[in-house]
C-alpha positions, 0 to 999 in steps of 0.5 A: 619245519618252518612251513609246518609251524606255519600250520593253520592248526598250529597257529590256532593252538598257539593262539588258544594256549595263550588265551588260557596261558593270560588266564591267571595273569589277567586274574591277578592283575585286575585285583592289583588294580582295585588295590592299587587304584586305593592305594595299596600296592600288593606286593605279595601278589606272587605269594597269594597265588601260590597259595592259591596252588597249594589250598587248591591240592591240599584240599582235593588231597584230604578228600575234597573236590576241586571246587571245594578247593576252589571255595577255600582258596578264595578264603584264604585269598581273603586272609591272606589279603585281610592281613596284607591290610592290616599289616600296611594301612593299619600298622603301617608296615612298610608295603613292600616288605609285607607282600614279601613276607607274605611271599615268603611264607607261601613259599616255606608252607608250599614246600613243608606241609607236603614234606610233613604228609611225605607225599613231596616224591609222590604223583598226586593227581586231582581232578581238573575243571573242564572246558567249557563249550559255549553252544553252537558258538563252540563249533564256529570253525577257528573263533570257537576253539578260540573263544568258545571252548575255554576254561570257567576261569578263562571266561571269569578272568576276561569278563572281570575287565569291563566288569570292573573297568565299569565299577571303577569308573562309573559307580560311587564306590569306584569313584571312592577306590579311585579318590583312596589312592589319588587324594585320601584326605578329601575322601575323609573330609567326605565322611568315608573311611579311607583305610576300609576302603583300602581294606576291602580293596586289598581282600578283593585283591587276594582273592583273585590273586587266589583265584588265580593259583587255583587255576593252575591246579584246576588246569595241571592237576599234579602239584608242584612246589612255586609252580607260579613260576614268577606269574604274581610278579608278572601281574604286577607289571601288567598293571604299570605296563597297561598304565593302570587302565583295564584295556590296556591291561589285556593288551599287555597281558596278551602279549605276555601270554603269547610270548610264553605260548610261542616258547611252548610250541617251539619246543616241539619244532626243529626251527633255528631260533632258540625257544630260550629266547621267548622264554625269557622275552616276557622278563625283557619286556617287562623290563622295559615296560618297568623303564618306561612306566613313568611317561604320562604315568596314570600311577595313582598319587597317593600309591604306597603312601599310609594314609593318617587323619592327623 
């Protein structure tokens, strides 16, 4: 069984399932950065991909399309990080508390509406997003499986990196994200508002937090209550694991996402090492990155802590 595992095509489908499997962490974790890099740690990340999922089915159901779905998603992502801000930067909500609010109320309207529609025993299938196939490119042997036939999403999610490891460092409005959560008085002192920036920060983060969620509905196309399976809580330790830096973001976020592609495979082969053991490897890794997350931290100073101007 070994030898078979061991398989080119093998190796190939265990490689291209974790590029997708990295999809909506990646996502998630890049708008965790923008918020965190202006100071707010978005704690109802898990929270906002579920609805994600759920806006996603909810829409196709009522008769629209998934791309429809999609656009409303992304709206309600905002809201939903729209209320996260005022919640933390304006009332000054404990942060912590509020994403688990939030949390938990994508959890509860998950589980309720469909059960209200009383479609909750019910097969409800939308349409999913194709692959996309980059031409020419898509038909390079092994490299175009790879990287060339993926999911829209995917191609979105690992663009988003340099796109916004750019934005972060070398435009003014990035340099003022990143002043937000490392020294918000000189930000004031400078004439910009602190707490909008924070507040644009964290849409952004709700938004592709959504983004996120809506890819798993566009990929599965059969809607399950906390389908996320914990994978907002994993985005945010893929931040402090790549210790805030994109680069080292996908290095973290790949791991993840093999470990999670190793588990699925292993279910079809008859191979000594339990599959239990990958499943629960991104958790201890996790855990340890946790553990480890406060050597030579670029944590943002200012992380978690409302800003006032008196």
């Amino acid at each position: 069984m070994l030898n078979d595992f061991l398989q080119v095509a093998v190796i190939v489908n265990i490689l291209a399932a974790t590029i997708r499997i990295a999809t909506p962490l990646l996502l998630g974790a890049m708008g965790e950065l923008v918020a965190e890099r202006s100071g707010v740690m978005n704690m109802g990340l898990e929270g906002m991909m579920l609805f994600g999922v759920f806006i996603v089915w909810w829409v196709t159901f009522l008769g629209g399309s998934t791309l429809a779905g999609i656009g409303v998603s992304l709206i309600v992502g905002a809201i939903l990080g729209l209320l996260l801000a005022v919640l933390v930067i304006y009332l000054k909500v404990d942060q912590t508390v509020s994403g688990l609010a939030i949390n938990l109320l994508a959890v509860g309207v998950g589980e309720y509406i469909p059960r209200m529609m009383n479609v909750q025993n019910e097969v409800v299938q939308i349409a999913i997003l194709p692959n996309l196939h980059i031409p020419f490119l898509s038909d390079v042997p092994i490299l175009g499986e790879l990287l060339f036939q993926q999911n829209p999403f995917t191609y979105l999610a690992f663009i988003s990196v340099p796109v916004i490891a750019w934005f972060l460092k070398r435009t003014k409005y990035g340099l003022a994200i990143r002043s937000a959560g490392e020294n918000p008085k000189a930000v004031d002192t400078r004439g910009l508002n602190v707490n909008r920036i924070r507040l644009l920060s964290t849409v952004f983060a709700g938004m592709m937090a959504a983004l996120g969620g809506a890819f798993l509905m566009s990929v599965t196309s059969r809607y399950l209550p906390e389908m996320t399976a914990g994978r907002g809580w994993l985005a945010i330790i893929v931040v402090i694991a790549g210790n805030w830096k994109p680069s080292r973001m996908v290095i973290a976020t790949l791991l993840f996402a093999f470990l999670g592609a190793l588990q699925v495979t292993l279910t079809t082969f008859d191979i000594a090492i339990p599959y239990e053991f990958f499943l629960v490897m991104p958790y201890v890794l996790a855990l340890v990155a946790l553990a480890f997350s406060r050597v030579r931290s670029a944590q943002p100073e200012k992380l978690g802590v409302p800003y006032s101007r008196e």
